[in-house]
C-alpha positions as CSV (number, residue, x, y, z in Angstrom):
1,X,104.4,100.2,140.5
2,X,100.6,99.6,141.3
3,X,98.7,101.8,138.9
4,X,96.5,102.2,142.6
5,X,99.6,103.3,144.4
6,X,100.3,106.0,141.6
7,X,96.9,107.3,141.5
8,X,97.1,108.0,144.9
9,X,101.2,109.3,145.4
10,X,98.9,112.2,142.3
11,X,96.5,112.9,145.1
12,X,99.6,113.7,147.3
13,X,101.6,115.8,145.2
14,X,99.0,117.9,143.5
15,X,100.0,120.9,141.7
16,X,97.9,124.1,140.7
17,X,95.3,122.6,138.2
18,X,94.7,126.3,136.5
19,X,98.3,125.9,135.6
20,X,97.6,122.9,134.3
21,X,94.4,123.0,132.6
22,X,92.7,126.1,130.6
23,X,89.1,124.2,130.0
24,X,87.5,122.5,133.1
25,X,83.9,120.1,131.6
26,X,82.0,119.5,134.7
27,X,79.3,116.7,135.1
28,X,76.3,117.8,136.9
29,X,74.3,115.4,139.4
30,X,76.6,114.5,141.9
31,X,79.4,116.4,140.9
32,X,78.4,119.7,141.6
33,X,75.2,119.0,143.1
34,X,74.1,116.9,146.1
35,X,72.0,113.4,145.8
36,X,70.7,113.3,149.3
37,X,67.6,112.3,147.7
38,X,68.1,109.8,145.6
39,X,69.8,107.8,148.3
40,X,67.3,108.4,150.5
41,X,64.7,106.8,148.2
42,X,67.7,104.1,147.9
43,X,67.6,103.1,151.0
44,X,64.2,102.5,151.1
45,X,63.4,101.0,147.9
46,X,66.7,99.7,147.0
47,X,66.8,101.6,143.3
48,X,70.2,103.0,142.4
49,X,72.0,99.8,143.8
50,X,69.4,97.7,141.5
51,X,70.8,100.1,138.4
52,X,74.4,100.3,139.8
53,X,74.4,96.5,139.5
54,X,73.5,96.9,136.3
55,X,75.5,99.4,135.1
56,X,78.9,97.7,137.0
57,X,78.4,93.5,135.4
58,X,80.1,94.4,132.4
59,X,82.8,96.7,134.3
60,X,84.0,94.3,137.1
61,X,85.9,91.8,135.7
62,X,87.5,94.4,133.1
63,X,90.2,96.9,133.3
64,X,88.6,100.3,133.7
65,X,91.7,102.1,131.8
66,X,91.2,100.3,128.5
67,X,90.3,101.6,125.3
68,X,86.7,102.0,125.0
69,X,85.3,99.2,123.3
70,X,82.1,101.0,121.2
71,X,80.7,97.7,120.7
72,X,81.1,95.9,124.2
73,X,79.7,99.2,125.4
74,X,76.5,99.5,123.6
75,X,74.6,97.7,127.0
76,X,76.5,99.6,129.4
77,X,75.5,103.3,127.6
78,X,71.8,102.1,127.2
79,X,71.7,101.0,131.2
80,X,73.3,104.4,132.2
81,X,70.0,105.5,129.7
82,X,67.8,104.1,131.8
83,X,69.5,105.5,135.1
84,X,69.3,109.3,133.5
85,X,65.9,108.9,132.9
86,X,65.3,107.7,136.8
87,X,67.1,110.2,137.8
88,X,65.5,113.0,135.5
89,X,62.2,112.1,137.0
90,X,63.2,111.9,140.8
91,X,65.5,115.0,140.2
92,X,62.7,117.2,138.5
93,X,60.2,116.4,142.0
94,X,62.2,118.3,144.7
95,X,64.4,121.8,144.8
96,X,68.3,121.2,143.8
97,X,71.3,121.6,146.0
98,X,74.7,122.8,144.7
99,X,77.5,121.6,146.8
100,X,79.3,123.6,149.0
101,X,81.8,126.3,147.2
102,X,81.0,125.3,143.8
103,X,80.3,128.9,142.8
104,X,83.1,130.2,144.6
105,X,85.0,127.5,142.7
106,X,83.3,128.4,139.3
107,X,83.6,132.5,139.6
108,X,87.7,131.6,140.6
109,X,87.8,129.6,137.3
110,X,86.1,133.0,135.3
111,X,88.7,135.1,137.1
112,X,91.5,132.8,135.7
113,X,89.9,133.3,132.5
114,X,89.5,129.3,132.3
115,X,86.8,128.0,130.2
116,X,84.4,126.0,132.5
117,X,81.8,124.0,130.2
118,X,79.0,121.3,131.4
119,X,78.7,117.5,130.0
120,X,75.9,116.1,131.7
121,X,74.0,112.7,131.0
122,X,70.8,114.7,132.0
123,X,68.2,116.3,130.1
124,X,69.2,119.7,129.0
125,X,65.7,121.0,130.0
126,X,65.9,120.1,133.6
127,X,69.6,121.3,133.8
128,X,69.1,124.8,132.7
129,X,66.1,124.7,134.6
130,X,68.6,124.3,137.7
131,X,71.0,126.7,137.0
132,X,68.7,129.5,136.3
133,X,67.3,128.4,139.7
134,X,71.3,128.9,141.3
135,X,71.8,132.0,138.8
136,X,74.7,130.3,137.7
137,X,74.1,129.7,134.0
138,X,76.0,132.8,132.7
139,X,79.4,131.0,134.7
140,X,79.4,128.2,132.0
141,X,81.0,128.8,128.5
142,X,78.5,125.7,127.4
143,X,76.2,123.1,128.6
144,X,75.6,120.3,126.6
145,X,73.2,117.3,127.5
146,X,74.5,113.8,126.6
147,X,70.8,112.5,126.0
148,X,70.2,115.1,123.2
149,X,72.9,113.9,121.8
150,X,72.1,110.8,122.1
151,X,75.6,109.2,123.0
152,X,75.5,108.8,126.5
153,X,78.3,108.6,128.8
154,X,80.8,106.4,128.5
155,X,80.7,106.7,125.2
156,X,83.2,109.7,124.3
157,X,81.2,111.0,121.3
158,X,79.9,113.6,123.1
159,X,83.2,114.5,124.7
160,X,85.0,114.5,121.7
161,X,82.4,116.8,119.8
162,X,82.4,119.5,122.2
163,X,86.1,119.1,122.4
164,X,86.2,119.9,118.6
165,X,83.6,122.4,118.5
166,X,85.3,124.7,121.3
167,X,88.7,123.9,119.1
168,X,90.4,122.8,122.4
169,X,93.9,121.4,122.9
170,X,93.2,117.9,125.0
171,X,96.5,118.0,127.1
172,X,95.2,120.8,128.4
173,X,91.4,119.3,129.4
174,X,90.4,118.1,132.4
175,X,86.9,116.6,133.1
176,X,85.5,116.2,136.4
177,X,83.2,114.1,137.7
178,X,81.4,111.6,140.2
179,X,81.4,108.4,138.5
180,X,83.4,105.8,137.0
181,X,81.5,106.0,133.5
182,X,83.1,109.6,133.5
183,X,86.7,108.2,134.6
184,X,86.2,105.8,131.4
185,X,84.3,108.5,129.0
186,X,87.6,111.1,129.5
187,X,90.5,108.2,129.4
188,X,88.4,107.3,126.1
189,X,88.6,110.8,125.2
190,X,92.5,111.1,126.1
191,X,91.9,114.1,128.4
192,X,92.7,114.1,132.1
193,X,89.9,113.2,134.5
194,X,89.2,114.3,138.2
195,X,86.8,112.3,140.3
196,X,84.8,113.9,143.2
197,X,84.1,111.6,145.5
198,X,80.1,112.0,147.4
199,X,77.8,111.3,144.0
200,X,77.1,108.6,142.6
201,X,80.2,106.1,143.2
202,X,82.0,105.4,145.8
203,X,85.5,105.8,146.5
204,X,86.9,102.4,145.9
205,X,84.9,102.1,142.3
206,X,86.6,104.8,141.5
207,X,90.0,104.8,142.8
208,X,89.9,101.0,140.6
209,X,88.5,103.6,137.7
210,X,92.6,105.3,137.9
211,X,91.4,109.0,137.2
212,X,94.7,111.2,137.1
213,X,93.2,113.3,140.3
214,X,90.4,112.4,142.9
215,X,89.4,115.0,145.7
216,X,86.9,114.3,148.3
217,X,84.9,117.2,147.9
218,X,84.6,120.2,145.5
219,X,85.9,122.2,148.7
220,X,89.4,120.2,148.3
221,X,89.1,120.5,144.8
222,X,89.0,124.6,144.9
223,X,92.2,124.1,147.3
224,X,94.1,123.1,144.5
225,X,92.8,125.7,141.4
């Protein structure tokens, strides 16, 4: 059967992920958060596509669901780099937007006594910065900034270290996000991954990504805790 056709017959026949899962990892810009902005300035200087390109010429004649190749990926983590650090600086100029329901979401997760923790490619600075600005911080067992790290999504350093750190089974992780480098960074990882679709990627670079679950809003997502 088409690997396509199954992702989708997943998104059909969803069962209750807090059954599933006990540790949710969350990415941050365009997951939970809105990027109004940064396609705003796209559309009129034409920046994200320009570093989307980028990001995407290794990725688009490959399969998306193969084993992370460290090596092959060395260009593709040091472009995504360069997009974090765009980001960072737009990001930092203009007040943050959560979704709609992701606390509701987060605060249900608490209740179920899940632990919610937060992988981000961005700079830890700005992202606590934001969350003390929502008064969310204290709903998050961890956040942990891939640049301080300094392996940057897709690689699955980071993923893994948190993973051992928190001593956490990975059949029972999921990790959602907006982008196919987080599709690739959790397959790498061997943990179930979730994309949200309205970030970064679109729908059909990441249905071609294969992530176990894709919702099309963090709204449909809290349908299914």
């Amino acid at each position: 059967m088409n690997n396509k056709i199954e992702t989708k017959k997943k998104t059909r026949n969803l069962e209750n992920l807090s059954k599933k899962f006990d540790v949710f990892i969350f990415d941050w810009d365009g997951t939970l958060t809105e990027l109004k902005i940064l396609r705003t300035l796209d559309q009129k200087y034409g920046v994200y596509w320009f570093y989307k390109q980028l990001r995407y010429g290794k990725y688009k004649h490959a399969k998306l669901n193969e084993k992370f190749n460290k090596k092959d990926s060395k260009f593709e983590e040091f472009k995504e780099y360069i997009l974090s650090i765009f980001a960072d600086f737009y990001l930092t100029l203009f007040k943050p937007k959560l979704h709609n329901n992701v606390i509701e979401m987060l605060k249900l997760l608490k209740q179920k006594n899940k632990k919610v923790i937060l992988f981000t490619n961005g700079t830890e600075w700005r992202i606590k910065r934001e969350l003390e600005i929502f008064n969310i911080q204290d709903l998050f067992d961890d956040v942990v900034s891939a640049q301080k790290l300094k392996v940057i999504k897709p690689n699955p350093t980071g993923l893994n270290k948190i993973i051992k750190e928190h001593h956490m089974k990975k059949s029972r992780i999921i990790y959602v996000g907006d982008m196919v480098d987080d599709i690739v960074m959790a397959k790498a990882a061997n943990v179930s991954s979730c994309a949200i679709l309205g970030g970064f990627d679109d729908k059909i670079s990441l249905m071609k990504a294969e992530p176990d679950f894709i919702f099309s809003s963090i709204e449909e997502l809290l349908k299914n805790l």
